[in-house]
ZAGUNU-395587 format. One record per atom (N, C-alpha, C): x, y, z. Coordinates in steps of 0.2 Angstrom, whole numbers, padded with zeros to 4 digits, always signed. Atoms other than C-alpha are relative to their C-alpha. Example, Ala and Ser with C-alpha at 12.3 -4.5 7.8 and 13.67 -1.06 7.14 Angstrom:
BEGIN
+0004-0006+0000+0062-0022+0039+0004+0006+0000-0004-0006-0001+0068-0005+0036-0004+0005+0003
end
This chain:
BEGIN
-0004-0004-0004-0880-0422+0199-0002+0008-0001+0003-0008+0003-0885-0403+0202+0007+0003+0000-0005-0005+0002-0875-0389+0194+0001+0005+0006-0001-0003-0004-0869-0381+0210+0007+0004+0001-0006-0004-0002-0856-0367+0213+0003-0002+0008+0000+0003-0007-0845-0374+0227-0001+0005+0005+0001-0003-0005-0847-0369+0243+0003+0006+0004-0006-0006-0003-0832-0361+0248+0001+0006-0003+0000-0007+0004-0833-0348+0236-0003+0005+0004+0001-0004-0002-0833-0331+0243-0009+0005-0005+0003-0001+0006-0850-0327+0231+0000+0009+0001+0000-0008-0002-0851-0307+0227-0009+0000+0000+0006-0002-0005-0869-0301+0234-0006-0002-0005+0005+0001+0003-0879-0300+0217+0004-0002-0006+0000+0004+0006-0881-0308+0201-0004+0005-0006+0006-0005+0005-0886-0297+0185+0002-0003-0008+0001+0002+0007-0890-0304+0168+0001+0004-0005+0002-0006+0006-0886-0293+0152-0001-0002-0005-0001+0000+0006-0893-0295+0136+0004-0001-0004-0007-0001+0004-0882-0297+0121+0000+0008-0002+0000-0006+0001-0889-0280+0115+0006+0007+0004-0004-0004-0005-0880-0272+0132+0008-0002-0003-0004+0001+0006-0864-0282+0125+0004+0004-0005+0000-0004+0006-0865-0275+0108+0001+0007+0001+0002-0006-0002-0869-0258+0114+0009+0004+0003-0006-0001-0002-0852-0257+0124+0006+0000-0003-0005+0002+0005-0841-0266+0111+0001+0004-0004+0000-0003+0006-0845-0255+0098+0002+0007+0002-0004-0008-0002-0840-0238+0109+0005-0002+0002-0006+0004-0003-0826-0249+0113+0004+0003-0007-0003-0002+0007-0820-0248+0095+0001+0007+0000-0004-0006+0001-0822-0230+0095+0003+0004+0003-0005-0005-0006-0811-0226+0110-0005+0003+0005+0004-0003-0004-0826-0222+0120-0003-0006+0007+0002+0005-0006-0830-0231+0140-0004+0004+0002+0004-0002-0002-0847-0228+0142-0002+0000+0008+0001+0000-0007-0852-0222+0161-0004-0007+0003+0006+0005-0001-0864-0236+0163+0006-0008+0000-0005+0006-0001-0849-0248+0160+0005-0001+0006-0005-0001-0003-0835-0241+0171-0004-0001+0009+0003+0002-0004-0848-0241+0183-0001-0008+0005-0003+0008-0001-0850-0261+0181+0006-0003+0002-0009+0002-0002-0832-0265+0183+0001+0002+0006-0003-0003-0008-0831-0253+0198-0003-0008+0005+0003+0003-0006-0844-0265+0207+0003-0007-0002+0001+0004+0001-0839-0280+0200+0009-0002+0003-0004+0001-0005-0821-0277+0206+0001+0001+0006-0001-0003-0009-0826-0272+0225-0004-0006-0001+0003+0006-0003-0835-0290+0224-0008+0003-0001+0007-0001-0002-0852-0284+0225-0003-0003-0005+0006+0005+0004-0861-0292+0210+0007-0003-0008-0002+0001+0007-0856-0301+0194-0003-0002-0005+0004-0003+0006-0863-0302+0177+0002-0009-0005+0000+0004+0005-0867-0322+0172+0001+0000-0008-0001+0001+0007-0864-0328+0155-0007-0007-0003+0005+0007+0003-0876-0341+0145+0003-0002-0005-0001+0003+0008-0875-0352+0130-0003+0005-0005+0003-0006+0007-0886-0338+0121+0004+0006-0002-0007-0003+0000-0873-0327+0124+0003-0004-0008-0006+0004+0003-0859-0340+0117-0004+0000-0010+0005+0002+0008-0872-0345+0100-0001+0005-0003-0001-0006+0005-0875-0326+0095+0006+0003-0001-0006-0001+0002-0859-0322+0095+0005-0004-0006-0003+0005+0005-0854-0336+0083-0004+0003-0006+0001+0001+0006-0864-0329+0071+0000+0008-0001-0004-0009+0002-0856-0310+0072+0003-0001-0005-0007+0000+0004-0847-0305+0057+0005+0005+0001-0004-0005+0000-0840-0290+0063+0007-0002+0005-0004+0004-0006-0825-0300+0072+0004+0005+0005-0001-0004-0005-0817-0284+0081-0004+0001+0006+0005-0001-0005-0833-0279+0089-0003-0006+0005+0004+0008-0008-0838-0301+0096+0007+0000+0003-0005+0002-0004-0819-0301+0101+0000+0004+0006+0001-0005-0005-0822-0284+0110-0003-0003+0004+0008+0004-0005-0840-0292+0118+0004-0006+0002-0002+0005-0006-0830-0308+0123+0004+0002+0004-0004-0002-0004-0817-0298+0132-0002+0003+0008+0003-0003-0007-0829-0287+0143-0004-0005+0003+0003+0006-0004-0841-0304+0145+0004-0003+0004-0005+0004-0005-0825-0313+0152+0001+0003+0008+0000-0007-0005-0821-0296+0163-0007-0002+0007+0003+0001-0006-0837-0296+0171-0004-0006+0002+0004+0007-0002-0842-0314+0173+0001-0002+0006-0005+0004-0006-0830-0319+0187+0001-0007-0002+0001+0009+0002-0831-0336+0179-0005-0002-0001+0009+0004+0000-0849-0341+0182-0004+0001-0007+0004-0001+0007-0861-0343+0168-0008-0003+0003+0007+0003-0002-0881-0350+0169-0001-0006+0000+0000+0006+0000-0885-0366+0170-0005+0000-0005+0004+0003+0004-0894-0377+0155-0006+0004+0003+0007-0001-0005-0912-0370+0159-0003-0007-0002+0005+0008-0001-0919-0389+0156+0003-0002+0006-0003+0001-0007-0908-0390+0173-0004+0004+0004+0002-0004-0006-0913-0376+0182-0008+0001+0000+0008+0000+0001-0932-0378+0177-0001-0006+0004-0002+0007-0004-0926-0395+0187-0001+0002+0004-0005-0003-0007-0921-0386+0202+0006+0001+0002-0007-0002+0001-0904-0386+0199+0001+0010+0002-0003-0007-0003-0896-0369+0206+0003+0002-0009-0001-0002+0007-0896-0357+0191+0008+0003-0004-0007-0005-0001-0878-0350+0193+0005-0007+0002-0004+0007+0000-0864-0363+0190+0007+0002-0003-0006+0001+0000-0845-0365+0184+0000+0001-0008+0001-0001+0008-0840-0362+0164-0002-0007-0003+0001+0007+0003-0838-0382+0161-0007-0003-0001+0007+0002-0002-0857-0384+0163-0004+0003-0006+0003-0002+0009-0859-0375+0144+0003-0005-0003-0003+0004+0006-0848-0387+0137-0006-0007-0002+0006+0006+0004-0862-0403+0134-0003+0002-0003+0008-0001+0003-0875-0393+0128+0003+0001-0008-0002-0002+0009-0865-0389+0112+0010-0002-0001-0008+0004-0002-0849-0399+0107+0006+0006-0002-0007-0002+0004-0832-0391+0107+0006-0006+0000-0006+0003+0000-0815-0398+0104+0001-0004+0006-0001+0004-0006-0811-0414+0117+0005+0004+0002-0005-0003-0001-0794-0405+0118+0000+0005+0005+0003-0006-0003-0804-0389+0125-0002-0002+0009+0003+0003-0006-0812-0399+0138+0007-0003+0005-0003+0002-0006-0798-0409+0147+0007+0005-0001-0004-0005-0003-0787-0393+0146-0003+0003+0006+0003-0007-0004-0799-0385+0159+0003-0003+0007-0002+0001-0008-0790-0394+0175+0005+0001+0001-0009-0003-0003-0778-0385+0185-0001+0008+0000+0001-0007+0002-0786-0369+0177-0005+0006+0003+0005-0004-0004-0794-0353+0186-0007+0002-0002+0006-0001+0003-0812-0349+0184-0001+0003-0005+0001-0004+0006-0809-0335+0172+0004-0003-0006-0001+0004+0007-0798-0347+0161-0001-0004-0001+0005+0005+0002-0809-0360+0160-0005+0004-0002+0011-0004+0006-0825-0348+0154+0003+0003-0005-0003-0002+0006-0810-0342+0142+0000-0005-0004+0000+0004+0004-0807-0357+0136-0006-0004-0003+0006+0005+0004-0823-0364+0133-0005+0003-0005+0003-0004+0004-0832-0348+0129+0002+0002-0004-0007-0002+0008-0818-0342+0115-0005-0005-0004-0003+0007+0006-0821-0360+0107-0006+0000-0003+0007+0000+0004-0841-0357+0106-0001+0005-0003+0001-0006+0004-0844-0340+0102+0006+0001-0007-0005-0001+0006-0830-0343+0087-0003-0005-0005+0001+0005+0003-0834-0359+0083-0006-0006-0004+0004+0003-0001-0853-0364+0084-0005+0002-0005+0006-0006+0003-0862-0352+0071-0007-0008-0002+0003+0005+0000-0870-0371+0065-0004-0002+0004+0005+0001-0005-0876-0377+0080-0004+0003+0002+0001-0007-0004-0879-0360+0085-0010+0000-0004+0005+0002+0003-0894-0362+0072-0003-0007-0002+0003+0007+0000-0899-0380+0074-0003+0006+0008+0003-0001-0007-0902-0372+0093-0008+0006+0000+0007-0005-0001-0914-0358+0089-0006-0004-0005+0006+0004+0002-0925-0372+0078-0001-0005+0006+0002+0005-0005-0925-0383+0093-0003+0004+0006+0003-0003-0001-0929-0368+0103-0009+0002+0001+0005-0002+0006-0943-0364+0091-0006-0005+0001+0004+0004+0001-0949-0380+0092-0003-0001+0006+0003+0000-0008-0950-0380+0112-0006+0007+0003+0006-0004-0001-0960-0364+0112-0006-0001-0003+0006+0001+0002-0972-0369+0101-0002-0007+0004+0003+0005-0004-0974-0386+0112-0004+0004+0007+0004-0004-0008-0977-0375+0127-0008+0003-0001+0007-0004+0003-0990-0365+0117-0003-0005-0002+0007+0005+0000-1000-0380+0112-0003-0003+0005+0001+0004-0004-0999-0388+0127-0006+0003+0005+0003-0003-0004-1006-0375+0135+0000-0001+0006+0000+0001-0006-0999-0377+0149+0001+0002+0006-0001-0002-0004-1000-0369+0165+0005+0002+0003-0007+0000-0005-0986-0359+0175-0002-0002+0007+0001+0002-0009-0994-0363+0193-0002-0006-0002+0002+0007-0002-0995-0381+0187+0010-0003-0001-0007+0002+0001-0974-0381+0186+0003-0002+0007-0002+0004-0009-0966-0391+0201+0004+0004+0001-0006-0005-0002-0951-0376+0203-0003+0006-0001+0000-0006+0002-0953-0359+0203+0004+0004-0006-0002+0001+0006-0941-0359+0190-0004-0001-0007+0003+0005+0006-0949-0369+0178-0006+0003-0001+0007-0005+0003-0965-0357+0180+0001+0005-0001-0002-0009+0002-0956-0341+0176+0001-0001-0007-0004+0005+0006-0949-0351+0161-0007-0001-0005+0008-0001+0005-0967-0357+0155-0003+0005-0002+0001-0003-0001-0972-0341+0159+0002+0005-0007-0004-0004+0008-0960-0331+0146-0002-0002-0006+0003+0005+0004-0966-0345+0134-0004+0003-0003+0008-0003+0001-0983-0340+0136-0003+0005-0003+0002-0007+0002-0982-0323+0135+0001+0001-0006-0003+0000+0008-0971-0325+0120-0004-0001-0005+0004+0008+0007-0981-0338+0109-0006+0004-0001+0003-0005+0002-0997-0325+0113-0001+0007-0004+0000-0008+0003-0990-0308+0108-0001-0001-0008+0001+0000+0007-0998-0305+0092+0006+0004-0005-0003-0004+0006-0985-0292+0086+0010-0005+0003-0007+0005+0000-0969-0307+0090-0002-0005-0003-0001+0007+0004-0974-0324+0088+0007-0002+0002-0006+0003+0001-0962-0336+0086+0003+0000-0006-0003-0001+0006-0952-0330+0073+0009-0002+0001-0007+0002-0002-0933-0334+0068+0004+0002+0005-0004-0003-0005-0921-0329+0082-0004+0003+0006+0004+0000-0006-0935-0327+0095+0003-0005+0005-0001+0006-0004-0928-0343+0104+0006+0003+0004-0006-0001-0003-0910-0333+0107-0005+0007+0006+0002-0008-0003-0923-0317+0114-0003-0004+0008+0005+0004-0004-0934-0328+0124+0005-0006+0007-0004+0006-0006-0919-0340+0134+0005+0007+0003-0005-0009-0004-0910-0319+0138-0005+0003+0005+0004-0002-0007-0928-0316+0147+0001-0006+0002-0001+0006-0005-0927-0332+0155+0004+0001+0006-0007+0000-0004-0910-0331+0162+0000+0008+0003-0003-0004-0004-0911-0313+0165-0006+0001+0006+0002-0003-0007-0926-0315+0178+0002-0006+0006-0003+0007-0007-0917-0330+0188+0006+0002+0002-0003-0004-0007-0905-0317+0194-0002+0005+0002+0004-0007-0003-0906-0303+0205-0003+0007-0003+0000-0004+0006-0905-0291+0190+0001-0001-0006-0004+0005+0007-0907-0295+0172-0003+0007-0005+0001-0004+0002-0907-0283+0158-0004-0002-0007+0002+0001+0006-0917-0287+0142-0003+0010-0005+0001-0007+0006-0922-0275+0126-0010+0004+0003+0007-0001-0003-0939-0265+0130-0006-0003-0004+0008+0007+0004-0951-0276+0120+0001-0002+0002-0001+0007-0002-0944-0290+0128-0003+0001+0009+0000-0001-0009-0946-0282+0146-0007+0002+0003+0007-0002-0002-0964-0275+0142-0004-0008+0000+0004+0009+0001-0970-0294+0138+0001-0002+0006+0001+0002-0006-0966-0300+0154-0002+0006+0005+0003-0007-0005-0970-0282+0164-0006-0003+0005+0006+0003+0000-0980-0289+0176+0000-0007+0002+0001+0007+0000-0977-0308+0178+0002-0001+0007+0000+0002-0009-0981-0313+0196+0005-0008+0001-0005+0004-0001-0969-0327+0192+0009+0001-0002-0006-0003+0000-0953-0317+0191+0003-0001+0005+0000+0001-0007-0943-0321+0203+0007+0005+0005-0008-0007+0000-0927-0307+0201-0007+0005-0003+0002-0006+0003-0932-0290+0193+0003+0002-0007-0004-0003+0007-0930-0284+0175-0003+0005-0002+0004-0010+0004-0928-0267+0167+0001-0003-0006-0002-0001+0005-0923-0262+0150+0006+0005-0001-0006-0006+0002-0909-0249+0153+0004-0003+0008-0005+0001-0003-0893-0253+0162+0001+0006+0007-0002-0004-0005-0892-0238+0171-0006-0002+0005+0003+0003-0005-0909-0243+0181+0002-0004+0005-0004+0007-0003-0901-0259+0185+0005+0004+0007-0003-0001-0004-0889-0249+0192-0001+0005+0007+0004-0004-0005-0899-0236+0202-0005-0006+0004+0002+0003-0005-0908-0250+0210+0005-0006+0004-0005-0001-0005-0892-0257+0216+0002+0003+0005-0001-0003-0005-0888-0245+0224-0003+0003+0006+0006+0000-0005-0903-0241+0232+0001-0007+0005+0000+0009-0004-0902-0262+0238+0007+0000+0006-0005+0001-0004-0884-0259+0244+0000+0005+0006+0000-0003-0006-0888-0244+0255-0004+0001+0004+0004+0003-0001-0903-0253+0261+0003-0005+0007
end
């Protein structure tokens, strides 16, 4: 069964992926009493409907292994804010064809929480369903959180031996997907190193929406990939100036 957002949903126009770094960045001027321009900004469009700002499990799993707990409470506060509810779908779905944009309960399989957490979610609104599920990982998971970046680990080196092909992928998806892989597994000054697998599923998902924001390594490694199927910078405020360009278009 595909992970699809229902239909009646009024959806807002665009979809923009952040980083965790973007996140972080926020969180931490959050603590010092500062609302950086680039955020107040986000919020404005995100409450006039115009775009909203997915969540993933890579999200949820680096979070889990924050210590500074004001600053991941802060990051899950603004994450909730500008989600609307929705989140990304497994990418072993959406490299299916599954639609990559889905409802909160659609992260719970992939990493266990509390049964209890799970049949509290009906009756409840989008935004307190992706509360309740994403609180429980990003608090809860730091363990799995680290079984996932070795399983990761393990699938991007599958990809790089296989050698295999992004124009022999049956989706569109699932060649932008082998593609980040590839590029990855080649760059001599990355590799496949520890915590590469949380880097590598933040490009993934931030080019299968309209706008995705990753670190500038990350954005020069794909720069370029004719299988991208959104746009990626590495600065938020770009994201935002081509917005705006798109909405008075």
């Amino acid at each position: 069964m595909k992970a699809l957002v229902p239909a009646a949903r009024s959806e807002p126009i665009k979809s923009i992926y952040l980083d965790q770094f973007v996140y972080s960045e926020w969180a931490k001027a959050g603590l010092r009493g500062e609302t950086p321009a680039s955020l107040r900004l986000m919020v404005d469009h995100v409450s006039a409907g115009r775009i909203f700002c997915p969540l993933s499990l890579a999200h949820a799993c680096e979070l889990a292994r924050w210590h500074n707990i004001p600053a991941r409470d802060a990051a899950i506060e603004l994450m909730l804010k500008l989600s609307e509810g929705l989140v990304m779908a497994h990418i072993v779905d959406v490299c299916a064809g599954h639609r990559p944009v889905t409802w909160a309960p659609f992260l719970v399989p992939v990493v266990s929480v509390s049964q209890l957490t799970v049949e509290s979610l009906d009756g409840l609104s989008p935004h307190e369903k992706l509360r309740a599920v994403f609180e429980s990982l990003a608090k809860e998971v730091e363990r799995p959180a680290d079984e996932y970046i070795e399983n990761m680990l393990a699938s991007m080196n599958a990809f790089s031996d296989q050698q295999r092909s992004p124009g022999e992928a049956s989706t569109p998806e699932a060649a932008w997907v082998l593609d980040v892989c590839r590029r990855r597994a080649a760059d001599p000054g990355r590799g496949a190193r520890g915590g590469d697998p949380f880097d590598i599923l933040h490009t993934c998902y931030a080019g299968l929406t309209d706008y995705g924001v990753v670190d500038r390594t990350h954005a020069a490694t794909v720069k370029g990939s004719q299988y991208v199927p959104g746009q990626i910078f590495s600065r938020v405020d770009d994201v935002l100036h081509a917005l705006q360009a798109d909405l008075k278009a």
